[in-house]
C-alpha positions as CSV (number, residue, x, y, z in Angstrom):
1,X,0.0,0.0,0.0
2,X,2.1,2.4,0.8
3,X,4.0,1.6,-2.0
4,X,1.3,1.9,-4.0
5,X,0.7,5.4,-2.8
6,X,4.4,6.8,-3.4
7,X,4.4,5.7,-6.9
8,X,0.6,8.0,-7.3
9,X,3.2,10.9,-6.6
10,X,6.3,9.7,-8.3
11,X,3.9,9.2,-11.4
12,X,2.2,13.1,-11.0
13,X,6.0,14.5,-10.6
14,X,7.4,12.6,-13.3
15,X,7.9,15.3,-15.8
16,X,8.2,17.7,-13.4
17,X,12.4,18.0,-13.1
18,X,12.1,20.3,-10.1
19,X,10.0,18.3,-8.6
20,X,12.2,15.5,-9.1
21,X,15.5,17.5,-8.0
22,X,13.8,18.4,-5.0
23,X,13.5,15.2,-3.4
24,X,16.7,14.1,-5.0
25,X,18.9,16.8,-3.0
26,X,17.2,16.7,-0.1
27,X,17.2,13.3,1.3
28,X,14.9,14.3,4.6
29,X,11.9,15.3,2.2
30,X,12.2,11.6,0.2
31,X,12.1,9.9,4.1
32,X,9.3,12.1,4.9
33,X,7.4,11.6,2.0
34,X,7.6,7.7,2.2
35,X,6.5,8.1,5.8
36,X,3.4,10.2,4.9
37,X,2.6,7.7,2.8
38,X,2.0,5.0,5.5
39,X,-1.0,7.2,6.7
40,X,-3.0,6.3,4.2
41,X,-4.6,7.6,0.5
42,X,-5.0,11.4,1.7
43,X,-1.9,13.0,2.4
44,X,-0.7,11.3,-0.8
45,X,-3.3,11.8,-2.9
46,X,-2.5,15.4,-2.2
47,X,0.9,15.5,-3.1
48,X,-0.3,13.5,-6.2
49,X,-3.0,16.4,-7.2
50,X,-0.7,19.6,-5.6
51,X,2.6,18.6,-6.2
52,X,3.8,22.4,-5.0
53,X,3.1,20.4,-1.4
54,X,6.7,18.7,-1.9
55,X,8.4,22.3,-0.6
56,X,6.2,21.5,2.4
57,X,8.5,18.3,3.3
58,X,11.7,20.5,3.6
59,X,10.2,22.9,6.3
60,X,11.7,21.2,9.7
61,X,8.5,22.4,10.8
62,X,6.2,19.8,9.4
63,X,5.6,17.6,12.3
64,X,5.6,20.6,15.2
65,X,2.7,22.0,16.5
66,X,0.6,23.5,14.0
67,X,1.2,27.5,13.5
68,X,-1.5,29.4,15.4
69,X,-3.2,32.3,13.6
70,X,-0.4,34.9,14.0
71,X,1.0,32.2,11.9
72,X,-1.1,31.6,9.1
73,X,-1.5,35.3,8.7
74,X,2.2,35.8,8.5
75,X,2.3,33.0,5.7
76,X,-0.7,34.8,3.7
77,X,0.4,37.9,4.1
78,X,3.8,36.7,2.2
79,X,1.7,34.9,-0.2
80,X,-0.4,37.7,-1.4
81,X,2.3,40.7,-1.4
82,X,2.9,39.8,-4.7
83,X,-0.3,39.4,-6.2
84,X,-1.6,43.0,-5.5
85,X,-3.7,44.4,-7.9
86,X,-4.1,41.3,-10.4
87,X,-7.1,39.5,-9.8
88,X,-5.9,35.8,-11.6
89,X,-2.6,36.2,-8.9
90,X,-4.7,36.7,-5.6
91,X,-7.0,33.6,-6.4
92,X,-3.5,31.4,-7.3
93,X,-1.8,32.8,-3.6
94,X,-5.3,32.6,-2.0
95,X,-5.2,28.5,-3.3
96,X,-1.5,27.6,-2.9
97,X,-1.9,29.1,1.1
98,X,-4.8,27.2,1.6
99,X,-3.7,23.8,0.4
100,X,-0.3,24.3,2.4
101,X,-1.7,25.2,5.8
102,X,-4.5,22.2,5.2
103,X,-1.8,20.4,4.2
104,X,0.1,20.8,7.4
105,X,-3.0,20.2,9.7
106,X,-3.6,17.2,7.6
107,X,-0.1,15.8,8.6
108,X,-0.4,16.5,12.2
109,X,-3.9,15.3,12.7
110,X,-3.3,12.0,10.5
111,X,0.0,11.2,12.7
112,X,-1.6,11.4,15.7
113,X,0.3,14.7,16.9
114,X,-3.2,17.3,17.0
115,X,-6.4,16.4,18.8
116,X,-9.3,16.4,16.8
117,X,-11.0,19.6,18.6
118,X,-7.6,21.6,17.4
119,X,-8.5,19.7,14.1
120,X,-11.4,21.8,13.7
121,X,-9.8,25.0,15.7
122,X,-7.0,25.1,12.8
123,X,-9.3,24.2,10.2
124,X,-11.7,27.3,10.6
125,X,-8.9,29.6,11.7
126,X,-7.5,29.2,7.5
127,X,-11.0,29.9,6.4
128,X,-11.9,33.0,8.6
129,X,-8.4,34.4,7.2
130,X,-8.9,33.3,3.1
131,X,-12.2,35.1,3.7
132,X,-11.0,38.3,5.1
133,X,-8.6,38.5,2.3
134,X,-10.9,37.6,0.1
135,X,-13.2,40.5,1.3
136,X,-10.5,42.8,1.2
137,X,-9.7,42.1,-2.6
138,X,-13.2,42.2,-3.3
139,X,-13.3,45.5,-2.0
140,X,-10.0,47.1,-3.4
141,X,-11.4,46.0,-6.8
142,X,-14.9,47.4,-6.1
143,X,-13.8,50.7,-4.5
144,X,-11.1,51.0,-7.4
145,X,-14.2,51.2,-9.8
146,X,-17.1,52.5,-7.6
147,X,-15.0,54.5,-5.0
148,X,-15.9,53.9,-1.4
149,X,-19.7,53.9,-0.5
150,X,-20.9,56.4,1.1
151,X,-23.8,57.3,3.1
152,X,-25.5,59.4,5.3
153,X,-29.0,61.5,6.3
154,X,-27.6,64.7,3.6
155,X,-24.0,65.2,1.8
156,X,-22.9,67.1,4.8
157,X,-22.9,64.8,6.9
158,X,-21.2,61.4,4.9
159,X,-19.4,58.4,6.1
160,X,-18.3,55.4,4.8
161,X,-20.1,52.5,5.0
162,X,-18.6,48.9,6.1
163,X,-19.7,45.4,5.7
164,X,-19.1,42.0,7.4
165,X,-19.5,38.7,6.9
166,X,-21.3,36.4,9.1
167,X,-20.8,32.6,9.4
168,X,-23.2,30.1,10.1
169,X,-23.1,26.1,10.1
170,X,-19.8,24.5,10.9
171,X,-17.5,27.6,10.1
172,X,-20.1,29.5,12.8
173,X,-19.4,26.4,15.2
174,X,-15.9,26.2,14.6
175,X,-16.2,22.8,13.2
176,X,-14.7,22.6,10.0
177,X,-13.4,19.5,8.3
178,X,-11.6,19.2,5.4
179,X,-14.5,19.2,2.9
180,X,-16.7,21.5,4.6
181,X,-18.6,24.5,2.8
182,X,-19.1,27.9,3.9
183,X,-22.2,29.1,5.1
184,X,-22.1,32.5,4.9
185,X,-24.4,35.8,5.1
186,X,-22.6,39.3,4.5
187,X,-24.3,42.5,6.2
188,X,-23.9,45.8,5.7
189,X,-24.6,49.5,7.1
190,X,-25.3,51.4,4.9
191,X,-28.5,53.9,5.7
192,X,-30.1,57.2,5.0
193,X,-31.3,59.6,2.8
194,X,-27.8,59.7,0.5
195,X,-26.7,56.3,-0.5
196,X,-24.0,56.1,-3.2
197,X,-20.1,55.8,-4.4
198,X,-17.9,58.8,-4.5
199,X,-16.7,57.3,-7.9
200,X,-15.3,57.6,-10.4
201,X,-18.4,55.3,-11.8
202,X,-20.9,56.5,-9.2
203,X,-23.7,53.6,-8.1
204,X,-26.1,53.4,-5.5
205,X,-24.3,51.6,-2.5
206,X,-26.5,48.5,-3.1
207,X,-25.6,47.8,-6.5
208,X,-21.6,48.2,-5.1
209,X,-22.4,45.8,-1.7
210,X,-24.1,43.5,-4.7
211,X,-21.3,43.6,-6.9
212,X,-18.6,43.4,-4.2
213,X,-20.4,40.2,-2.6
214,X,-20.5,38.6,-6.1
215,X,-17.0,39.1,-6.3
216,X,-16.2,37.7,-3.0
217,X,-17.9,34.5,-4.1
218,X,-16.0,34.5,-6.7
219,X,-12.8,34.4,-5.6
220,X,-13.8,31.5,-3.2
221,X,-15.1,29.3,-5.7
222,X,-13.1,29.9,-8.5
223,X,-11.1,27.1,-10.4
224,X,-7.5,27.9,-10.6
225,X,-4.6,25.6,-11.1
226,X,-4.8,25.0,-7.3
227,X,-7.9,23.9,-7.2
228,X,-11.4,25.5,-5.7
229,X,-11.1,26.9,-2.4
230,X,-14.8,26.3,-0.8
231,X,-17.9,25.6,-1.7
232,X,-20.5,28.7,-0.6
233,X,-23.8,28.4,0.6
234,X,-25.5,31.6,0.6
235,X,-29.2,30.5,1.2
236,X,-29.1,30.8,4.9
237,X,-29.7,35.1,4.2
238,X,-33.0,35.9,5.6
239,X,-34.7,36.2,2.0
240,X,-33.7,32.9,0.9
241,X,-31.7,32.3,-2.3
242,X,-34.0,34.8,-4.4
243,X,-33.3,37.9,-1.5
244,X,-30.5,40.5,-1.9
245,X,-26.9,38.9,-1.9
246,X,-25.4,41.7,1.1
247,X,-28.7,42.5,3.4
248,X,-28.8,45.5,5.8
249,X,-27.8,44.9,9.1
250,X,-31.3,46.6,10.5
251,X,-33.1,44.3,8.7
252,X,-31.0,41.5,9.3
């Protein structure tokens, strides 16, 4: 079996030379990789689909306690400085984080070195951070068309309006597995008698929460070379499926 396993990656790396030179030059990542194999069809049938996971063997800190949120922000954060401003970029770091910090979790839960409540813990702390940076690319975009919404009772008196997201199911429970979906509703502030962008492309601050929301689902569901980052529910906003996709926080 495990056997079996290691040739499913040697197979998926075969024309990949760097790949290849990797584990050839660094003996500790070939001993680790046979030992992942032993636990079973997951971890290698990651490294089979994601072979960018091999860098993960040479980090000495594979099998240490899994990196708290401080972390995993720290790793984003280097992830996505170089994909400002290009759209196809920020889905690919978004992806390649995700699968790496999974990735890790994966390895400590499957040999035995993370408890299965810090399973979850981990699990929901990568999805709480992909979607605040997916938010926040949403919102450059969206702002870099639209400028910020703005709103208030008359034009002298203005402020910006914010939104959040709010999670329900097993991200809201902390609870996450490996396969779970995001069940999601995003609010926003927005109120009074002035409701719009301060441009350049002026729109009503609902068609600019609607478009931004859109995009944020986009990003998280997305095909890349990575893979697809989570399935999103959306249903669970209080008008259903046919109701508005970002819902006043009033009326929420």
């Amino acid at each position: 079996l495990v056997l079996r396993r290691l040739l499913r990656v040697v197979e998926a790396i075969a024309t990949r030379s760097a790949y290849l030179a990797l584990l050839n030059e660094h003996p500790t990542a070939r001993r680790r990789l046979v030992e992942l194999c032993r636990y079973g069809d997951f971890l290698a049938g990651q490294l089979a689909a994601f072979p960018l996971l091999l860098d993960e063997l040479i980090d000495e800190r594979l099998f240490d306690a899994a990196p708290d949120r401080v972390q995993f922000r720290r790793e984003l954060d280097a992830r996505c400085d170089h994909a400002q401003d290009d759209p196809e970029r920020q889905a690919e770091a978004l992806r390649q984080f995700q699968r790496a910090a999974v990735f890790r979790v994966a390895v400590l839960d499957l040999t035995g070195r993370l408890p299965l409540m810090q399973v979850s813990d981990r699990l929901t702390e990568i999805a709480e951070l992909i979607l605040e940076r997916a938010m926040l690319f949403a919102w450059q975009h969206t702002v870099a068309v639209h400028g910020v919404p703005r709103c208030g009772p008359d034009e002298a008196s203005l402020r910006d309006a914010a939104v959040a997201a709010i999670g329900y199911g097993k991200m809201g429970g902390i609870e996450l597995g490996y396969g779970s979906d995001l069940d999601l509703v995003f609010v926003h502030d927005s109120q009074g008698a002035v409701q719009r962008t301060a441009g350049p492309k002026v729109v009503e601050n609902g068609v600019f929460f609607l478009r931004w929301g859109q995009r944020v689902v986009h990003l998280l569901t997305v095909h890349t070379a990575a893979g697809r980052l989570y399935e999103v529910d959306m249903r669970l906003r209080p008008s259903g499926k046919g109701g508005l996709a970002v819902t006043w926080i009033g009326a929420f």
